[in-house]
N, C-alpha and C positions, 0 to 999 in steps of 0.2 A: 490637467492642461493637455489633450489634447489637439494634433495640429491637424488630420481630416477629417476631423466632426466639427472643428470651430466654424462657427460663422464667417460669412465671407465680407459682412458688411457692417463696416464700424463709423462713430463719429469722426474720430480718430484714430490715423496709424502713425505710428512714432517708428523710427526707423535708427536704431541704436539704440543697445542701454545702457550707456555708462551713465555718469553721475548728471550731465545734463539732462540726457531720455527721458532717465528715472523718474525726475523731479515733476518735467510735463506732464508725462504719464501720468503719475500721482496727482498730480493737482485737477487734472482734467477728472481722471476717473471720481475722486475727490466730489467734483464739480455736476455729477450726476451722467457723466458722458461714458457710452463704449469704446472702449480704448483698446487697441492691439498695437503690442508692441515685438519691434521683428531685431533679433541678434544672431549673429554669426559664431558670435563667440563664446564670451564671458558674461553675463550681468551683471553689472556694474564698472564693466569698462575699464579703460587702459592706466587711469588712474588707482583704480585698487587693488590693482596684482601685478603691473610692470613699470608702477611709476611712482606719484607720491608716496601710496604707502610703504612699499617695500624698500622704496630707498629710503627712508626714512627711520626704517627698521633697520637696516644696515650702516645706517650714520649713528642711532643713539648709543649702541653699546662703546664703543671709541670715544667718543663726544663724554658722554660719563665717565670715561677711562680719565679723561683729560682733565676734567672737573675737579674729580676727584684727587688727583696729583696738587692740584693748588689749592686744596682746603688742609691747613697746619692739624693734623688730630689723626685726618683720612685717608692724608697721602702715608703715613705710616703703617696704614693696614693695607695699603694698595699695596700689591705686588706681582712680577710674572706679567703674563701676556695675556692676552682676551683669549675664551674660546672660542674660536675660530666655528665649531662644527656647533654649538651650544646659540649661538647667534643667527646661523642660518638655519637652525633647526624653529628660532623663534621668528623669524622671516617670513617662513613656512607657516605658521599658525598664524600672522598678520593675513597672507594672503589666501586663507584657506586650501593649503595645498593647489590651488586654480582648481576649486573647485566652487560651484559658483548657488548648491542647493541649498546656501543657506539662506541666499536673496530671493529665493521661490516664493516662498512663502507671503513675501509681503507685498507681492505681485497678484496671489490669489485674494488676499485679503480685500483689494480692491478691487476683484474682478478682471482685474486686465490679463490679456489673452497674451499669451505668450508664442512667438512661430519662432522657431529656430533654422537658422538658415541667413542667405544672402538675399537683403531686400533690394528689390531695383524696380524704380519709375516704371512704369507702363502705359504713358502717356498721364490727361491732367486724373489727380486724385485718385489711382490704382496702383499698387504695389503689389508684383510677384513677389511670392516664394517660395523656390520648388516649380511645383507644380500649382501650388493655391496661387488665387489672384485673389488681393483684397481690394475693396474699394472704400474710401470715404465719405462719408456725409458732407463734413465740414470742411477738415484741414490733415494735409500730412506735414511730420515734423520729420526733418532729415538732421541725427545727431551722431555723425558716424566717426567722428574725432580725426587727428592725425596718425602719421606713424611718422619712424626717421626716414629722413633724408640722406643721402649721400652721395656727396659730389662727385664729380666726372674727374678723380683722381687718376693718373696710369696704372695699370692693374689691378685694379679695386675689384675687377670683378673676378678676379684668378686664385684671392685672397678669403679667409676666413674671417670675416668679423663677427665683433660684436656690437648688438646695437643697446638702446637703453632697457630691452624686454630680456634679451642674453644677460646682460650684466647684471642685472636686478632679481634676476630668479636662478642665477648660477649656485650648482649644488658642491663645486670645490672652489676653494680661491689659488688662482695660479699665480706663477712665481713671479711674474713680471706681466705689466702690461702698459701700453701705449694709450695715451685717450690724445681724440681728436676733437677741438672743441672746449673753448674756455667758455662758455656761459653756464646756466645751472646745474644742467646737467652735467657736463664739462668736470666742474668744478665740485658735485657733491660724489658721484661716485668716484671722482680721482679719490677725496677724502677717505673714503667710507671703507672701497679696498685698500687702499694704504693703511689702513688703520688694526687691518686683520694681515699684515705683514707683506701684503705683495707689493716688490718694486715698481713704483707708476710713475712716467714720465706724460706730463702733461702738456700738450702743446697748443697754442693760437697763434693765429697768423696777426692778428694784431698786435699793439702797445704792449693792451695789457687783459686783465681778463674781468668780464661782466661788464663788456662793452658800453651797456645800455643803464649801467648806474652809477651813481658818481665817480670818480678816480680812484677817490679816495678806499670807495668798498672794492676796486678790485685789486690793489693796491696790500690791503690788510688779508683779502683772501689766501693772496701767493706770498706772502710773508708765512700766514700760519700753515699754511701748506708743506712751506719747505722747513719751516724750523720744528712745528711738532709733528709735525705727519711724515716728514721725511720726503716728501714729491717731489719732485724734479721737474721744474718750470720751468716752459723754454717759450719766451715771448715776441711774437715779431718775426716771424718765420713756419709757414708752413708745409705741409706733408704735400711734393712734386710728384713721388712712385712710390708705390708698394711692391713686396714681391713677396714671398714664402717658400721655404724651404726648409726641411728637420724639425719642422715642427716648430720653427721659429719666423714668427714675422718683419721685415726689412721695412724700414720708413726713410726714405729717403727726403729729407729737406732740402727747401729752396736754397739755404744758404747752404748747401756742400754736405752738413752731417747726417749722419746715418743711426737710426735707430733699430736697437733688436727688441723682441718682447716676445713670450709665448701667443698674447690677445693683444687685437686692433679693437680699443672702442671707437665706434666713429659716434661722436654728440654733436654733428654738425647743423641741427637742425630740423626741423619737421614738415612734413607733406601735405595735403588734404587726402583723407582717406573718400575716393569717388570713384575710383576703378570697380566697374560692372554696376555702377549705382543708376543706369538709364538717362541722365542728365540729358543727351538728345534727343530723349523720347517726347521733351518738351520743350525744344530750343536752345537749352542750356548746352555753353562748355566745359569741359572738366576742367575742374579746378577751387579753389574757395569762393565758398558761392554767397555773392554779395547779396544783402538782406538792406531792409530799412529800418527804421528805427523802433519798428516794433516787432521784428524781426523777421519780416513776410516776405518774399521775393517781387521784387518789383517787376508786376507784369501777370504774376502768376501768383495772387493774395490766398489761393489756399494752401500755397507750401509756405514751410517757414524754415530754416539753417540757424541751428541754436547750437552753441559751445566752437570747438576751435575749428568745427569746418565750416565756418564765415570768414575765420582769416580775420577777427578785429579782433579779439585781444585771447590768446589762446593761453586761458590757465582755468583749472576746474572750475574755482566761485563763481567765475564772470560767467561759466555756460552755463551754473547751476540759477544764476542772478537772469540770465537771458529767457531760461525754461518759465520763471516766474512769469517777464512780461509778453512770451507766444503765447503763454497756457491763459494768462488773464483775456487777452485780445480773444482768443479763441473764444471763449467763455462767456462775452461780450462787455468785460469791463475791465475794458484799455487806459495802462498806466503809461506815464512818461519815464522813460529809463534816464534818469538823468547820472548814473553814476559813471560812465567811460567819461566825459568832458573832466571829472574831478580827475582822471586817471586811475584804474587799476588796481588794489594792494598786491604786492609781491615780495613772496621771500624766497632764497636762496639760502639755503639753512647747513650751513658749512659752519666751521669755528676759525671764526667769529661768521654770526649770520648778519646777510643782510635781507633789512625789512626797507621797504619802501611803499612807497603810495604819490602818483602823481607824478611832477614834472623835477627833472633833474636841473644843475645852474644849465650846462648846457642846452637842455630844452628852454630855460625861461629865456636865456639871449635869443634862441633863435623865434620863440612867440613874441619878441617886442615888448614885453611887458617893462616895467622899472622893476625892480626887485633888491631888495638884501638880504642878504646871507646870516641868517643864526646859528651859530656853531658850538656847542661846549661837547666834553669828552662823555660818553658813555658813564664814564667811572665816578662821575661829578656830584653824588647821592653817596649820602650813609648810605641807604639798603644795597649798592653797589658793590661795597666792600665786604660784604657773605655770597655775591654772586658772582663770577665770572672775576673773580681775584686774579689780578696780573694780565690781562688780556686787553688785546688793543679796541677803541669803538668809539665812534664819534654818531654825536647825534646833530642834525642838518635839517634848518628848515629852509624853505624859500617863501619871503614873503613880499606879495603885494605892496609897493610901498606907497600905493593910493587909498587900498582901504585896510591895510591890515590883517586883510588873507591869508592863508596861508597856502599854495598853491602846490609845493610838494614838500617831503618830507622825508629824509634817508637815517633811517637809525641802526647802527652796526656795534655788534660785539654777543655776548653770552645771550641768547636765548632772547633778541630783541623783537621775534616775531611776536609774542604776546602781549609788546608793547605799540606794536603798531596802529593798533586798532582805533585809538586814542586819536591819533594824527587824521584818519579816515571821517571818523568822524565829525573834526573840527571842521574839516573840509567839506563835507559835504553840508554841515549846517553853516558854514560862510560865518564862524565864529573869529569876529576878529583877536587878537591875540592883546586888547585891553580888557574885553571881556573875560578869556580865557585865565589872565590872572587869577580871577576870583575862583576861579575849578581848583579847589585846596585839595594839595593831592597829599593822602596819610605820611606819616614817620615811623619807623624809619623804611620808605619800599623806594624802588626802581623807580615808582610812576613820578618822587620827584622831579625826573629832568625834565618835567613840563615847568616847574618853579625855576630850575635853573635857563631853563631857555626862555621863561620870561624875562627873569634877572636880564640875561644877557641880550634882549632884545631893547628893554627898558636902558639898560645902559648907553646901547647904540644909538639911543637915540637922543640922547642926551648929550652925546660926546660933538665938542665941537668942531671934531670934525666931521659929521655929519651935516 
């Protein structure tokens, strides 16, 4: 690989490679096309070394800790505290040290050209970088993701923080720390350090935390938060100044109190990653850059904006789901994405996690829809009682009450992301939920609460007071 001997003129240049880039890349290359793809960074992107993976590597050993405490046999051999250094040492081999030569390989395999550096527009279908200019044939894909954001707090900028790449790849855990920002992020690495014994006070200026899914899941979040993880939830009140001094950081809240902590996480949010990306080289302004539904820029059909820098639904699948339908279009065999109108799958994988897909009751009031509410407990299944023993979780549909839809779907408690998929599904095939009866689902597993949320659908509808 090569970057002043490569060729200067490809079908395709892809412009990032994290998990969306990758996928284009591939499929295109795949597809018989010259493909060059330009990174700055890492291959394979913000998701495999400062974000899903690695926090997720730092939530499971805790989350097992926990587990393990409510199984009667396991919790007697469980003892003592996690290793602390034994966990971030396993962290470290999730995210390859940030070293990224293991993903080379399957870059060569397909021929795709690899330029390292910052790629930026240079008017239609040419990208520098460096000093190279390439050009297009066909199409360039702009997949350059976000980073955090950080509001215009008083002395933010006087202050040390940490954002979700600091907190995700930190090589000691400190004794105390502040997070700003109840949504996933918010909410999993508060977990994750607390769970390797650092004091974390969590703060949102809202109600409550995980804004954007039901109540009830942010609800159960900061319950388990503060009772097994020990956190300190402060809701309804945001961070007005910061200061620092001794090595200690000052959070000064709206409501009068004041916090100390050695780290400020701030997880208020994310950006579009477009600084130095040329955007005016062909009209555009910086910022998340609107696409249409096959994901082409309207005006300018040979670019395309796949994964979270379009600003329509920013989590990995959906930009890995998006790379499919530019690289098909590109290719010349244009699919219909019908999957954003169903809504999203998302999970927020804390203890108890929450899985979702689709519209919450508050989204279905405000689309006008009719709709009723199926509700039974997580725990409501034999195969329940060997998993997630003692642990809070409700599973929620929202249905249609014209044809039997199911339009969204919130399942919370032990490990219900692997159950979600199920609900995605129904959704997208428009299975109404008398059909869905007949999907006999094994004994004794989890996947019963589709049986119990028939039960409980079939009752409601029976009851006269329906």
């Amino acid at each position: 690989m090569t970057e002043q001997s490569a060729p200067t003129e490809f079908d395709v240049i892809v412009i990032g490679a994290g998990p969306a880039g990758e996928v284009a890349a591939g499929r295109l290359a795949n597809g018989g096309l010259k493909v060059a793809i330009v990174e700055k960074h890492l291959v394979a992107g913000e998701c495999s070394y400062y974000a899903c993976m690695p926090s997720k590597a730092l939530l499971r050993p805790g989350e097992l800790l926990e587990e393990a405490k409510r199984v009667p046999g396991v919790n007697e051999a469980v003892s003592g505290s996690l290793d602390v250094a034994a966990a971030l040492a396993r962290r470290d081999e999730v995210i390859h040290d940030l070293d990224d030569s293991a993903q080379l390989p399957w870059l060569e395999d397909r021929g795709i050209e690899l330029f390292r550096g910052a790629g930026a527009l240079e008017g239609e279908r040419t990208v520098r970088v460096g000093d190279q200019l390439l050009t297009a044939a066909k199409a360039v894909i702009v997949s350059t993701g976000t980073g955090a954001a950080v509001p215009p707090i008083e002395g933010i900028k006087e202050v040390d923080i940490w954002n979700n790449r600091d907190a995700t790849i930190a090589k000691v855990a400190p004794k105390s720390m502040i997070v700003l920002g109840g949504g996933p992020v918010g909410c999993e690495l508060s977990q994750a350090w607390a769970s390797f014994g650092v004091d974390v006070t969590l703060v949102e200026p809202e109600a409550r935390l995980l804004m954007r899914e039901e109540s009830f899941a942010g609800e159960q979040v900061a319950s388990s938060l503060q009772k097994n993880y020990g956190v300190t939830v402060i809701l309804g009140s945001g961070a007005s100044r910061v200061s620092q001094a001794d090595g200690l950081v000052t959070v000064e809240l709206s409501d009068g109190r004041k916090l100390e902590a050695e780290k400020l996480l701030m997880a208020t949010g994310r950006k579009p990653m477009v600084e130095g990306l040329g955007l005016d080289s062909i009209g555009l302004e910086d910022g998340y850059i609107k696409v249409a539904e096959n994901m082409s820029v309207v005006g300018h059909e040979w670019l395309y904006a796949i994964g979270d820098i379009n600003g329509r639904i920013l989590l990995t699948h959906m930009g890995k789901y998006q790379a499919w339908i530019a690289s098909e279009c590109i290719l010349g065999n244009p699919v219909a994405g019908i999957a954003e109108p169903y809504g999203a799958p998302r999970v927020t994988f804390t203890d108890p996690q929450v899985a979702a897909v689709g519209i919450t009751e508050t989204g279905a009031r405000q689309s006008g829809i009719e709709y009723e509410i199926v509700e039974v407990p997580t725990s409501a299944t034999a195969g329940a009682s060997f998993y997630g023993k003692g642990t809070d979780g409700t599973c929620r549909l929202i249905i249609d009450t014209t044809d039997g839809t199911i339009k969204g779907a919130t399942f919370t408690g032990f490990e219900t992301a692997e159950m979600i998929h199920a609900a995605t599904i129904a959704m997208v095939g428009e299975v109404p939920m008398d059909r869905l009866r007949h999907a006999v689902a094994s004994f004794p597993t989890r996947s019963e609460i589709w049986l119990r949320l028939s039960e409980k659908y079939e009752s409601q509808r029976q009851s006269p007071l329906k």
